[in-house]
C-alpha positions as CSV (number, residue, x, y, z in Angstrom):
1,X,71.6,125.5,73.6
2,X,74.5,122.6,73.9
3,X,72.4,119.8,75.7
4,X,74.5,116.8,77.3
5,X,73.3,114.1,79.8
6,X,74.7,112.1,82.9
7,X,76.2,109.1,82.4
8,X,75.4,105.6,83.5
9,X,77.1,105.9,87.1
10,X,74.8,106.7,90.2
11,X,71.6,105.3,91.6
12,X,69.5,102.2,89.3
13,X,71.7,102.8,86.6
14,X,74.6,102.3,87.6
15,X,73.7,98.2,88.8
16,X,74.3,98.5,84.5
17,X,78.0,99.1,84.6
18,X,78.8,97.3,81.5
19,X,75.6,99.7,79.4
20,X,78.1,102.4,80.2
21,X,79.5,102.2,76.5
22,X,76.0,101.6,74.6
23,X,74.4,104.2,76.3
24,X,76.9,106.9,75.5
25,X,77.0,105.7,71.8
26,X,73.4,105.7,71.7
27,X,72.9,109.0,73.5
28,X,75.9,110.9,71.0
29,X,74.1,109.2,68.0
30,X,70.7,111.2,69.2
31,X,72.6,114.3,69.8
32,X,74.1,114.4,73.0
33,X,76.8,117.5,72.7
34,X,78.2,116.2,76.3
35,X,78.2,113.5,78.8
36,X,79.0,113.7,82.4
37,X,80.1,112.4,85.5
38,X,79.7,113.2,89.7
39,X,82.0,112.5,92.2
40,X,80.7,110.2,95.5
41,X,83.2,108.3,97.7
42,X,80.4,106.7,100.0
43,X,77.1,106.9,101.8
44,X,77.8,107.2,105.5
45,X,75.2,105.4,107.5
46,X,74.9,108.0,109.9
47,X,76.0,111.5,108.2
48,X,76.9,114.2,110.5
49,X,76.3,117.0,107.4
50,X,73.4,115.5,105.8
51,X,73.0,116.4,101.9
52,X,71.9,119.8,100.6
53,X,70.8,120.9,103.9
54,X,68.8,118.0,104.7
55,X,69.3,115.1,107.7
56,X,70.1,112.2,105.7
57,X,71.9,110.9,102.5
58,X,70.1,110.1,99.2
59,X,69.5,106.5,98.6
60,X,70.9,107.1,94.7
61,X,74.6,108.0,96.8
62,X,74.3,103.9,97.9
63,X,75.7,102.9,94.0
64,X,78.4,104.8,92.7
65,X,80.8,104.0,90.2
66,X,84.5,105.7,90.1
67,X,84.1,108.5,87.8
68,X,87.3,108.5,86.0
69,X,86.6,104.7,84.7
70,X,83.2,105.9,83.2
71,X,84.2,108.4,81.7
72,X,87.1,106.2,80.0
73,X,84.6,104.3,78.6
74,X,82.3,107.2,77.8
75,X,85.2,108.7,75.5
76,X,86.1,105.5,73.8
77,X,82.6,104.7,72.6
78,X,82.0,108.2,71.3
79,X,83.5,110.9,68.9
80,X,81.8,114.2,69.5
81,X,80.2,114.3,72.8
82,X,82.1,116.6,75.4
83,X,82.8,114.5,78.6
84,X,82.6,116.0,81.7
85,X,82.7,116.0,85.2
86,X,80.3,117.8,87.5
87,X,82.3,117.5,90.1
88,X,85.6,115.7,91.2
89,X,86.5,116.8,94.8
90,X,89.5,117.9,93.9
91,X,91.0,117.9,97.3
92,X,90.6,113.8,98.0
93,X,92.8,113.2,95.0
94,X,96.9,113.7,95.2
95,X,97.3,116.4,92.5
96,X,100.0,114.1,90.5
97,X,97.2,111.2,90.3
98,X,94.6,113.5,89.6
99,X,96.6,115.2,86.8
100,X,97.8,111.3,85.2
101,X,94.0,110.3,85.2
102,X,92.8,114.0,83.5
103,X,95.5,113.8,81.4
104,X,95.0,110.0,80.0
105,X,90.8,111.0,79.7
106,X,91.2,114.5,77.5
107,X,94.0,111.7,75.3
108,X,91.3,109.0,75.1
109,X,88.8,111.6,73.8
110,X,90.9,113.2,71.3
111,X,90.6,116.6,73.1
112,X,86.7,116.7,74.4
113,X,87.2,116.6,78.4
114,X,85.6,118.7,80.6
115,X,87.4,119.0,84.3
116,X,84.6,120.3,86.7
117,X,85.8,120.5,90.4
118,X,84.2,121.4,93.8
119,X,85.3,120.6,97.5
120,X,82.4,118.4,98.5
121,X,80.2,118.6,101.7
122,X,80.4,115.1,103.5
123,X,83.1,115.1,106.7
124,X,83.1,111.4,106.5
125,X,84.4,111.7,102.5
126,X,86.8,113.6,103.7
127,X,87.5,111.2,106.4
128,X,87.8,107.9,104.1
129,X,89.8,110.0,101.4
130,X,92.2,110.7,104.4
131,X,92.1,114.8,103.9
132,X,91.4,117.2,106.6
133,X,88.4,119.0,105.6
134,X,89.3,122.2,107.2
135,X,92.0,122.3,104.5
136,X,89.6,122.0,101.2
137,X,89.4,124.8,99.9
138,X,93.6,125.3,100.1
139,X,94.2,122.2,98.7
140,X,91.8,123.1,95.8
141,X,94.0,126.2,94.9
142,X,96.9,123.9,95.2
143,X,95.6,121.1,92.8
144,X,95.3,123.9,90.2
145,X,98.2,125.4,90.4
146,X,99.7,121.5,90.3
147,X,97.6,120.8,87.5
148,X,98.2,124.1,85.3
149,X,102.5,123.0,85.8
150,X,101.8,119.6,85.2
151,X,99.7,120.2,82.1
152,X,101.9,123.2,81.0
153,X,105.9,122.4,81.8
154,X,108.0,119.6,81.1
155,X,110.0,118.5,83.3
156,X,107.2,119.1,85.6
157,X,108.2,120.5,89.5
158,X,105.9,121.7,91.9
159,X,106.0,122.7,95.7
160,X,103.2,123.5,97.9
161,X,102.1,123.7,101.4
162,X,100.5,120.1,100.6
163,X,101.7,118.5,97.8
164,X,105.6,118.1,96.0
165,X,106.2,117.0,93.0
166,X,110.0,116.0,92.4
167,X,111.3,117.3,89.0
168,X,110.3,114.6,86.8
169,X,109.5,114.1,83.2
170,X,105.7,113.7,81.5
171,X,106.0,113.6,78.1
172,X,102.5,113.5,77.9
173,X,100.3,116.5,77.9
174,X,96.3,117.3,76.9
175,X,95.4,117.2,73.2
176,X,93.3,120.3,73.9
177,X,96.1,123.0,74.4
178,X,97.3,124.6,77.1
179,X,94.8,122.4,79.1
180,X,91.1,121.1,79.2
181,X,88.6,124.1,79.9
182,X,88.3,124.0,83.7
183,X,85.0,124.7,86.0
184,X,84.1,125.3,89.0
185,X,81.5,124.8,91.1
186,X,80.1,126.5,94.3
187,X,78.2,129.3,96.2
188,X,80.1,130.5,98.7
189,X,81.6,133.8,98.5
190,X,85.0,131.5,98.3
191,X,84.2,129.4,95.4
192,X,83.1,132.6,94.1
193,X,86.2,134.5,93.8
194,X,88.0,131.0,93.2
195,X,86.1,131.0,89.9
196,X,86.7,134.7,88.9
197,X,90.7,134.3,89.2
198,X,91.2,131.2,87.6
199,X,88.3,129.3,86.2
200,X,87.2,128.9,82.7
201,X,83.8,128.9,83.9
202,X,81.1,128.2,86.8
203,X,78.7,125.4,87.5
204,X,75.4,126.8,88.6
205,X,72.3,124.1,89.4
206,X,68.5,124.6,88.6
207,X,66.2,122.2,90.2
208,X,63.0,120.9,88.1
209,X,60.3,119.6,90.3
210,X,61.1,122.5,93.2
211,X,59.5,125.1,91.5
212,X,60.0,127.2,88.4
213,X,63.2,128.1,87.1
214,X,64.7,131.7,88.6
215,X,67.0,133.2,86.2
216,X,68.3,135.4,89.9
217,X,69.3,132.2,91.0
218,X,72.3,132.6,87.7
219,X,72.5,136.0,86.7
220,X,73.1,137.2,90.2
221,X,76.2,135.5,91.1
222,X,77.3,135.2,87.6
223,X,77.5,139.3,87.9
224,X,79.2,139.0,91.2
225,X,82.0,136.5,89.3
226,X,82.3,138.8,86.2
227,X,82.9,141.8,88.4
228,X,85.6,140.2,90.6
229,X,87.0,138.7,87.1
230,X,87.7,142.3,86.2
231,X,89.0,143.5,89.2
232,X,91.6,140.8,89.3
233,X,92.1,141.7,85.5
234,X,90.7,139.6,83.3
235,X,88.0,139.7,80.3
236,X,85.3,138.7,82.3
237,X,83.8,137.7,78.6
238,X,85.6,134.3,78.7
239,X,84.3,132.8,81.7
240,X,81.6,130.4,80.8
241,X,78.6,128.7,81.9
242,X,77.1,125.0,82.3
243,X,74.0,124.5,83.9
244,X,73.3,121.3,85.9
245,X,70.0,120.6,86.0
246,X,69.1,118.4,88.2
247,X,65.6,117.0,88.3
248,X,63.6,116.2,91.8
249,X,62.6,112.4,91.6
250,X,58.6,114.1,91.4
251,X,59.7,116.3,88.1
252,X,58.5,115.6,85.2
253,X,59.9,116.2,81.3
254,X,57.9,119.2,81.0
255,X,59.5,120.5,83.9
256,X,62.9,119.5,83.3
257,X,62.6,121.2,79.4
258,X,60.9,124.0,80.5
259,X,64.1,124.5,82.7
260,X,66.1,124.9,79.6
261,X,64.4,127.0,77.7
262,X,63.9,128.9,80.2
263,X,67.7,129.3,81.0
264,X,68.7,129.5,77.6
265,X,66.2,132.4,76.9
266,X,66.9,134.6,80.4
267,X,70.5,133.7,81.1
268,X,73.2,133.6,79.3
269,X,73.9,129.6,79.5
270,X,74.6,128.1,75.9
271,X,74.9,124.6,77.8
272,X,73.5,122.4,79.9
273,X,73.3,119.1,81.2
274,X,70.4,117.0,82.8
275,X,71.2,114.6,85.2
276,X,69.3,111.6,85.1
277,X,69.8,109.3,88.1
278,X,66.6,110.3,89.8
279,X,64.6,110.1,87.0
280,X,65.6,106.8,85.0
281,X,65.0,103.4,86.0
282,X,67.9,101.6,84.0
283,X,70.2,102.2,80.8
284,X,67.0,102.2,78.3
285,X,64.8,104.1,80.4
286,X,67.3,106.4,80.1
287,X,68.0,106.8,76.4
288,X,64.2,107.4,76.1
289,X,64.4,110.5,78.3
290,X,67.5,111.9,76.0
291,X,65.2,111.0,73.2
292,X,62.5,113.1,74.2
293,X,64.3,115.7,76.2
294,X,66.3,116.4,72.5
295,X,63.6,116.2,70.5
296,X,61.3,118.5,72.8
297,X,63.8,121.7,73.9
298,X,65.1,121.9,70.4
């Protein structure tokens, strides 16, 4: 099992911006095969779609720091370590910009980026990114079909119902050819199909601290992708898999490790991540939790 860790950028850690460097270092140097990123605009005050299902917003949500400028730093202060994202909102971001900023990331890291996408849940996101929500999931298709010509064509042209991109020339183009392996997240019978015809992989979640690990809660819709991949013809034995776990601020390492052994011994996830910004108080806290999560699940 490939074991990788969030990065320095929600909740307590991320009042220790300028730790983002040491902390990747230190986590690589202790066996970290990845490092990741989320994606959160803002906290609204009053949400009108509160977060997974609840009423309100998470507190962590209140510090954020822009994903693509950790994981910059991430990538220059390592040398092995994937980086990823877990997951941009694709749709808030013009495809061009989105596609520069990728680009410049899977450079910095010589070839290691990750590009995770999803289309959110918060209205008022949507709102401050100045996107009709209704439109999300279209403008996802359209950001991949912008990225895969922008990534794959030079001069670079692109029309959509959303976005045009004037002939033009980028001479530069990802290290890791023909692009950077791209996830995608999501449950809905959408996102599902969305990651059968085009994705390199999906982005399930497994909760420590909610209960025990359900391998159903993979292997079910994982079947469902691999089926619809072959119906749309292709080898459904490429699409991959990277688990988010994501502990519950109660969990505790036993949980959260029991999590991946579990998955890695009743699914068929060779990689995983744990997410750490309800569970570490700052930047050394949190290198003591990679320490021991590394040194227990392998």
């Amino acid at each position: 099992m490939r074991i990788g860790f969030t990065l320095p950028q929600m909740g307590p850690l991320a009042h220790q911006a300028h730790e983002i460097g040491r902390f990747a270092k230190e986590a690589e140097e202790l066996g970290a095969d990845s490092l990741w990123v989320g994606d959160r605009i803002l906290a609204p005050v009053e949400p009108s779609v509160g977060y997974g299902g609840g009423d309100g917003i998470p507190e962590v949500f209140r510090t954020v720091l822009d994903p693509f400028a950790v994981m910059a730093v991430a990538a220059a202060a390592t040398e092995r370590a994937e980086i990823g994202a877990n997951v941009l909102q694709a749709p808030c971001y013009a495809p061009a910009l989105l596609a520069r900023s990728l680009t410049t990331l899977d450079l910095i890291s010589e070839g290691r980026l990750l590009a995770g996408f999803g289309t959110g849940w918060s209205p008022e996101e949507y709102l401050a990114a100045g996107v009709p929500m209704k439109e999300r999931g279209a403008r996802l298709d359209e950001a991949l079909d912008a990225l895969e010509a922008w990534w794959t064509t030079d001069p670079v042209e692109f029309e959509g119902t959303y976005t045009r991109i004037p002939a033009a020339h980028v001479g530069l183009k990802p290290a890791r050819r023909p692009h950077p392996p791209v996830y995608l997240a999501g449950f809905a019978p959408a996102a599902m199909r969305r990651v059968a015809r085009r994705a390199d992989g999906w982005l399930p979640v497994a909760q420590p601290g909610s209960g025990a690990f359900a391998p159903g809660s993979v292997n079910t819709p994982m079947a469902q992708v691999r089926r619809l991949a072959a119906e749309a013809g292709r080898d459904p034995s490429v699409l991959g898999l990277i688990l988010r776990v994501y502990p519950t601020p109660e969990a505790t390492l036993e949980e959260v490790v029991a999590t991946i052994t579990d998955a890695g011994r009743e699914t068929d996830v060779d990689h995983c991540f744990v997410e750490l910004m309800n569970i570490a108080h700052d930047v050394d806290h949190a290198l003591e939790l990679v320490r021991r999560v590394l040194g227990t699940a392998r």
